[in-house]
C-alpha positions as CSV (number, residue, x, y, z in Angstrom):
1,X,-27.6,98.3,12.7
2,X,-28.4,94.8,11.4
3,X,-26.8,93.9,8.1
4,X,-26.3,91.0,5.1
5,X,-23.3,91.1,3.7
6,X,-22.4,89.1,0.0
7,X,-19.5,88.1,0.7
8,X,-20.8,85.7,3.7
9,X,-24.0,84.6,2.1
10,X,-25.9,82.7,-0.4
11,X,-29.0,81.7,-1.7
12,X,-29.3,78.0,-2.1
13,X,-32.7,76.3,-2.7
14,X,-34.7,79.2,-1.1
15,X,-32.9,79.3,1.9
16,X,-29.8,81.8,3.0
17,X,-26.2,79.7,3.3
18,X,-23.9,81.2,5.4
19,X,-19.9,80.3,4.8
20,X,-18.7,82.7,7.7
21,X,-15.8,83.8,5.7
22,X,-15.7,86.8,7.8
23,X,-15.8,85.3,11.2
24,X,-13.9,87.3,13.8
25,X,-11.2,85.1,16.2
26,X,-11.9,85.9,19.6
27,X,-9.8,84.6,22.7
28,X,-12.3,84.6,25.6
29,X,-12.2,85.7,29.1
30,X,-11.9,82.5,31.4
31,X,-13.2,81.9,35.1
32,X,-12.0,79.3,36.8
33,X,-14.8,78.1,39.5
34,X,-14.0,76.2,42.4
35,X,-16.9,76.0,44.5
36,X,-18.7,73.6,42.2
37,X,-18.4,70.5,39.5
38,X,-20.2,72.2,36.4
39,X,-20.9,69.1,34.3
40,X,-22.7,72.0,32.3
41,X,-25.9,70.7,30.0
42,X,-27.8,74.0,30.0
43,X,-27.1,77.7,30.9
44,X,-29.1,81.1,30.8
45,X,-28.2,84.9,31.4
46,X,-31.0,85.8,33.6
47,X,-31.1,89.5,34.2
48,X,-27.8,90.1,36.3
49,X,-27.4,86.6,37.2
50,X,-26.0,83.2,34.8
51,X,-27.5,80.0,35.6
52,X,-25.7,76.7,35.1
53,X,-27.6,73.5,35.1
54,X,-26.2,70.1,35.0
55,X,-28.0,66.4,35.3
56,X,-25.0,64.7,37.0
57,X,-25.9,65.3,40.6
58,X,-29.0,66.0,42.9
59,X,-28.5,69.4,43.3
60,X,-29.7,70.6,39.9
61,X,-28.5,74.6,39.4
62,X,-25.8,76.6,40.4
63,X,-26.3,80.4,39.7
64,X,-23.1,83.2,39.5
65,X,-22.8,86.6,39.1
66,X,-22.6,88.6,35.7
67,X,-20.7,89.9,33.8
68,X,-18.2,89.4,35.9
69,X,-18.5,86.1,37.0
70,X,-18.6,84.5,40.6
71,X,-20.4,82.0,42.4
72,X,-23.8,82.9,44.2
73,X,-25.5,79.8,45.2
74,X,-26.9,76.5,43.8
75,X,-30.3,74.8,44.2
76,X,-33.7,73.0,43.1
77,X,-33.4,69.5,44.3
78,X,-34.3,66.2,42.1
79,X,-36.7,64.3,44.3
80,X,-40.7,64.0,44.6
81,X,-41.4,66.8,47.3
82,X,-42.9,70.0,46.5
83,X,-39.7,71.8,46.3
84,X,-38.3,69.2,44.3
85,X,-38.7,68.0,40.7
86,X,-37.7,64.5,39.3
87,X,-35.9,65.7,36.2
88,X,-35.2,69.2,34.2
89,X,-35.3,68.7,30.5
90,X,-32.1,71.2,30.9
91,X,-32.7,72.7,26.4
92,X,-36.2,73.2,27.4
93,X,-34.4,75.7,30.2
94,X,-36.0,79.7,28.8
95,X,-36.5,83.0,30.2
96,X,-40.1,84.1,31.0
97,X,-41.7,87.5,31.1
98,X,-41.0,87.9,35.0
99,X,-38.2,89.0,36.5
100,X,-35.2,86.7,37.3
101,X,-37.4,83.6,36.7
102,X,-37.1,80.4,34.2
103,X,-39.1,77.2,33.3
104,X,-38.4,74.5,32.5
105,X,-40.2,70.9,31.9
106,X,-39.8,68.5,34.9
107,X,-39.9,65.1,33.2
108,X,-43.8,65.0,34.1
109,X,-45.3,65.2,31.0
110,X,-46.2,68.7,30.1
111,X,-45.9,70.0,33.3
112,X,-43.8,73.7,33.1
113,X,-42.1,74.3,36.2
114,X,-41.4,77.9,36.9
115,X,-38.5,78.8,39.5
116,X,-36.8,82.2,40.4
117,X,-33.0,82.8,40.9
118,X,-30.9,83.0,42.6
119,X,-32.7,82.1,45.4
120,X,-34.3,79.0,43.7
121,X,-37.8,78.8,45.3
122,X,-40.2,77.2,43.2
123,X,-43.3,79.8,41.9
124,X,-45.5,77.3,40.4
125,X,-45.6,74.0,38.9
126,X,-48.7,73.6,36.2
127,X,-49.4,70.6,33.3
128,X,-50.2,72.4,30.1
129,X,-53.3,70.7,27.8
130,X,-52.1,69.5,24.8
131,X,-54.5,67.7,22.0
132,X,-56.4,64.7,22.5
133,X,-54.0,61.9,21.9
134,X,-50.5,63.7,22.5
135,X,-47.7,61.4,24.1
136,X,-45.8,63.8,25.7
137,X,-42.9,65.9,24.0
138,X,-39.1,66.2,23.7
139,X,-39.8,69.9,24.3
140,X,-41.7,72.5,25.1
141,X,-41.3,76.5,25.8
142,X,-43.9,79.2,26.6
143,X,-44.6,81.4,23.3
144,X,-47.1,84.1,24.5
145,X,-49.3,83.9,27.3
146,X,-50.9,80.2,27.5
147,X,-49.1,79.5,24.0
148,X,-46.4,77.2,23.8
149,X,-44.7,76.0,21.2
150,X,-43.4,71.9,21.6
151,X,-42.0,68.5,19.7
152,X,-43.6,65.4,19.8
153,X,-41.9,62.9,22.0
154,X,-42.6,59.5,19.0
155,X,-42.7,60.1,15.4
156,X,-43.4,61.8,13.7
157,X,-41.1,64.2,15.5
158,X,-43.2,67.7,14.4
159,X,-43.0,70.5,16.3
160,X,-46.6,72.3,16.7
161,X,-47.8,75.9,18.2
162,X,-50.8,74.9,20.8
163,X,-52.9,77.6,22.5
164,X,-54.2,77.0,25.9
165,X,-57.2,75.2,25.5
166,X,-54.9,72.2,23.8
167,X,-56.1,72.9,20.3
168,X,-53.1,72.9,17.7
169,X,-52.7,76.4,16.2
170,X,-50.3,75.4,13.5
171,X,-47.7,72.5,12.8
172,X,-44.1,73.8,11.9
173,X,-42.7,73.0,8.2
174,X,-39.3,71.7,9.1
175,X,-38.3,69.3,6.4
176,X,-35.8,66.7,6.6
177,X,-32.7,67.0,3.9
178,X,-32.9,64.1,1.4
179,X,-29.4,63.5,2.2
180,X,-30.0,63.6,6.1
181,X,-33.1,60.9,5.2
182,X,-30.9,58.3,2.7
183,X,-27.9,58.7,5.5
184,X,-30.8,57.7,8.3
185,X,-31.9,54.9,6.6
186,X,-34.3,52.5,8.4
187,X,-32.8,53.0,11.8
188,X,-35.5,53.9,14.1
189,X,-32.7,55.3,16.8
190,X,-31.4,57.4,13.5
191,X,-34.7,58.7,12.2
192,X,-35.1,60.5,15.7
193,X,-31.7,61.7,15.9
194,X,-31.9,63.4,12.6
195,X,-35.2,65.6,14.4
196,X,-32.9,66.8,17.4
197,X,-33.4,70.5,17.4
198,X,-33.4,73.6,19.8
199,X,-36.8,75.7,20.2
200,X,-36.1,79.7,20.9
201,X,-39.3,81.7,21.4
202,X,-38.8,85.2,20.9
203,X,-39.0,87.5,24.2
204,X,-42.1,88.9,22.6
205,X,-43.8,85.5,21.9
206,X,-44.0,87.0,18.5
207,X,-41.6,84.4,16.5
208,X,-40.1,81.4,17.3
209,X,-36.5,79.9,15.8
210,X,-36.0,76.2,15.1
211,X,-32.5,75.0,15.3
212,X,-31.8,71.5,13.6
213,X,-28.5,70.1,14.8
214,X,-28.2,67.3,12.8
215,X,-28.4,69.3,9.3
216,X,-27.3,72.6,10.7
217,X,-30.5,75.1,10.0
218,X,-32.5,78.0,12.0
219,X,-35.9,77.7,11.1
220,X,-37.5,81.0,11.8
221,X,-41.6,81.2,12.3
222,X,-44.3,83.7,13.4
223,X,-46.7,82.9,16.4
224,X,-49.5,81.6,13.6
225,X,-46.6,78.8,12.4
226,X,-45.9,81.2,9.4
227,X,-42.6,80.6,8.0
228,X,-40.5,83.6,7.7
229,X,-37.1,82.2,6.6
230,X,-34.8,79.7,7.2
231,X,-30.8,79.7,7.5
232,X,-28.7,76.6,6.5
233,X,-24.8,76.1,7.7
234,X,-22.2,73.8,5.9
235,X,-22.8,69.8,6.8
236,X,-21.6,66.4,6.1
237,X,-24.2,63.8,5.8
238,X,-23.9,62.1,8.1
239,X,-25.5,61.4,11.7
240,X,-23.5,64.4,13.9
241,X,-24.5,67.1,15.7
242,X,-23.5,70.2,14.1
243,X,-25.6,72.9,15.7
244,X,-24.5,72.5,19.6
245,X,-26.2,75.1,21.6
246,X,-28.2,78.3,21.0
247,X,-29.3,81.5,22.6
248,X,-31.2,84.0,21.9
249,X,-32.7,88.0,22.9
250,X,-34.6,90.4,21.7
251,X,-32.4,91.5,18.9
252,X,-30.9,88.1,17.4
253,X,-30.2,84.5,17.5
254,X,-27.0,83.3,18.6
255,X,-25.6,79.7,17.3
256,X,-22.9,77.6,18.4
257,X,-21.7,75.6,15.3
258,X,-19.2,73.1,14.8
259,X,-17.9,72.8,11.4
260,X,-17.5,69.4,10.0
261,X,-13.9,69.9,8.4
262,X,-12.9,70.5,11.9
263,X,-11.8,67.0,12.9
264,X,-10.1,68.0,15.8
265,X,-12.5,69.9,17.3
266,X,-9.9,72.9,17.6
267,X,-12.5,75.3,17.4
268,X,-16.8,76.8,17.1
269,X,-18.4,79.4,15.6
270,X,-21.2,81.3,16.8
271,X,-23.2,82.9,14.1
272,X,-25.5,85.5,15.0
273,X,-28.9,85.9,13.0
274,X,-31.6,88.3,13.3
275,X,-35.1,87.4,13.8
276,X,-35.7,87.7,9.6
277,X,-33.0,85.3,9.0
278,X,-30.8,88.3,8.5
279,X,-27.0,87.2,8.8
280,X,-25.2,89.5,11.3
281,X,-21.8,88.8,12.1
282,X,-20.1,85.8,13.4
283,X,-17.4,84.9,16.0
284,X,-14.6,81.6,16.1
285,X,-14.0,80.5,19.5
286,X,-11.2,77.7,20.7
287,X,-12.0,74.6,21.8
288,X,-15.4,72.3,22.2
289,X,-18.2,75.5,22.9
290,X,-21.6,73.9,24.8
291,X,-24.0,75.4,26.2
292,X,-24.0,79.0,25.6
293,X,-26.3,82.0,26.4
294,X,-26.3,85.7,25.9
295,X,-27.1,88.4,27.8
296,X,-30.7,90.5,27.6
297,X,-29.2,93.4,26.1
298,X,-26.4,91.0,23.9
299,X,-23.0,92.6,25.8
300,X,-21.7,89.2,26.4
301,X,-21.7,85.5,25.4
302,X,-21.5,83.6,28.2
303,X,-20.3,79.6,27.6
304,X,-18.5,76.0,28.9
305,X,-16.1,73.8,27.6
306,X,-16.0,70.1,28.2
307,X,-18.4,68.6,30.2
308,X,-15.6,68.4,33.3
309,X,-14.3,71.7,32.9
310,X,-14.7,73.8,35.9
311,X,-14.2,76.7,33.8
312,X,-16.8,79.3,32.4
313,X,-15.9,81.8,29.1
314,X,-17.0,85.1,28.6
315,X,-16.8,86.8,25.1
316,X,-17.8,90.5,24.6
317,X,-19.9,90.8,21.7
C-alpha cells in the first residue's frame, strides 16, 4: 500500500519536500564481475536480464543474469554498419512494450534504435518526425505508441510531448529555481547544465516523470503535458548534480540522490515516489550510487559504484 507520511514531508511553495528523516540503512549485496570493464553510464532490469551500458569502448552493452547476478554476454557494436550504431545516448536507454527489448537514441538525430537482449540483434532502427524547425534533442523516450516525449538539444532546453505526425502535443512546465538562475548567471555552458534532467515514461505511456538534477525535483505529467505534481529534495545553489540516476516501474519512481551536506560522498539515498508524487519510503546506501534500475515487479535495486568498479550492488526493496 502506498503511503505519505508527516513526518518525512512538506509542503513548500506548492510542491511536496521530502527530508528522508526516515530513510532505512541498507548494506547491499555485492558482485564482483570479472569478465568485463563496466565503466557503467546506464543500466536497465529487463525482464530476467540487467543490462549494463558503458561509452568507454566499442563494444557498447554487456548483459547478466538477475537477481542473482552473472555474466551472459556483451554486444551492439559502435561503427556505421547495419548492426552497428555510432553512439547510444546511454539516459535515453528505456524499456519498450516488447519483451526483453530497449531503445535507445543512436546519436542520429531522432533516430530510436530498438535492440533485444541478451542476444543483441538489432529489431529496427527508425527517425521519428519532430516539428518543422527542431535541432535535434538531448533526449527522447517512446510515451505511447508513436508518442514520444524529448528535450531540445539548444535553448531553450524545454522538454515537449510530440505525436507521430511531428506536431507538438504539449510543452512541459519545468521552471528553473530563481536561485538555480542568479547562481547560472550569464554562462551559456551553465544555463544548459542547470536543464540536465532524466525523462521516465510510465510503462503505460500514461504519465511521464521529469527528474532535474541540478535542483533536485521529479516533475510528474500526464500524456496531454498536464502537470500532476512535483517533488523537490534538499539543494545548495550551486552548479552540482544532485539527482544522479533514476528508475522507474509500474508502481513508482525510484531516485538516486546525493545530498549536498555530504561532502565526502560517504553515502546516497534513493527515494521512492509514486506516480502522484506520493512519497513512499526511502533507502541510504554507501558510497557514490550511479546508474541504477529496478526490477519490473520492484523486488530489487540493481546499481554501480565508481565509474572503474568492476562491481555491481543489489538491494532488496
Amino acid at each position: 500500500m502506498m503511503f505519505m507520511t508527516e513526518s518525512c514531508t512538506n509542503r513548500k511553495s506548492g510542491s511536496l519536500e521530502l527530508d528522508f528523516s526516515d530513510a532505512r540503512y541498507v548494506t547491499p549485496d555485492t558482485f564482483h564481475i570479472e569478465e568485463t570493464i563496466m565503466f557503467p553510464w546506464g543500466m536497465r532490469a529487463v525482464g530476467p536480464n540487467l543490462i549494463t551500458a558503458n561509452h568507454k569502448r566499442d563494444t557498447i552493452f554487456d548483459a547478466f543474469t538477475i537477481p542473482e547476478i552473472s555474466y551472459t554476454s556483451s554486444g551492439i557494436i559502435k561503427g556505421a554498419g547495419p548492426d552497428e550504431v555510432p553512439y547510444a545516448m546511454l539516459t535515453t536507454l528505456e524499456r519498450t512494450s516488447q519483451p526483453d527489448c530497449l531503445t535507445f537514441l543512436s546519436g542520429v538525430p531522432s533516430e530510436l534504435v530498438t535492440i533485444h537482449v541478451p542476444d543483441f540483434h538489432i529489431i529496427d532502427k527508425s527517425v521519428h518526425k519532430m516539428p518543422e524547425g527542431w535541432p535535434g534533442e538531448q533526449s527522447m523516450l517512446r510515451l505511447r505508441g508513436d508518442t514520444v516525449v524529448a528535450q531540445r538539444f539548444d535553448m531553450p532546453l524545454e522538454w515537449i510531448i510530440v505525436d507521430g505526425y511531428g506536431n507538438t502535443v504539449a510543452t512541459l512546465d519545468i521552471p528553473v529555481p530563481d536561485d538555480i538562475m542568479a547562481a547560472a548567471g550569464n554562462d551559456e555552458w551553465n544555463n544548459m547544465v542547470i536543464h540536465s534532467s532524466i525523462g521516465l515514461p510510465s510503462p503505460d505511456g500514461s504519465r511521464v516523470a521529469i527528474c532535474t538534477k541540478v535542483y533536485p525535483s521529479v516533475f510528474i505529467f500526464d500524456s496531454k503535458g498536464n502537470k500532476i505534481n512535483t517533488v523537490t529534495m534538499p539543494y545548495v545553489a550551486q552548479i552540482s548534480g544532485y539527482i544522479l540516476s533514476a528508475d522507474s516501474n509500474r508502481e513508482a519512481i525510484y531516485v538516486c540522490y546525493h545530498d549536498p551536506s555530504d561532502k565526502e560522498f560517504k553515502e546516497c539515498t534513493i527515494a521512492v515516489i509514486d506516480w502522484d508524487g506520493n512519497y513512499i519510503k526511502s533507502y541510504k546506501v554507501p558510497g557514490p550510487t550511479a546508474p541504477i534500475t529496478v526490477d519490473e515487479y520492484g523486488r530489487y535495486l540493481y546499481y554501480s559504484g565508481h565509474p572503474e568498479d568492476d562491481n555491481l550492488y543489489r538491494i532488496k526493496l
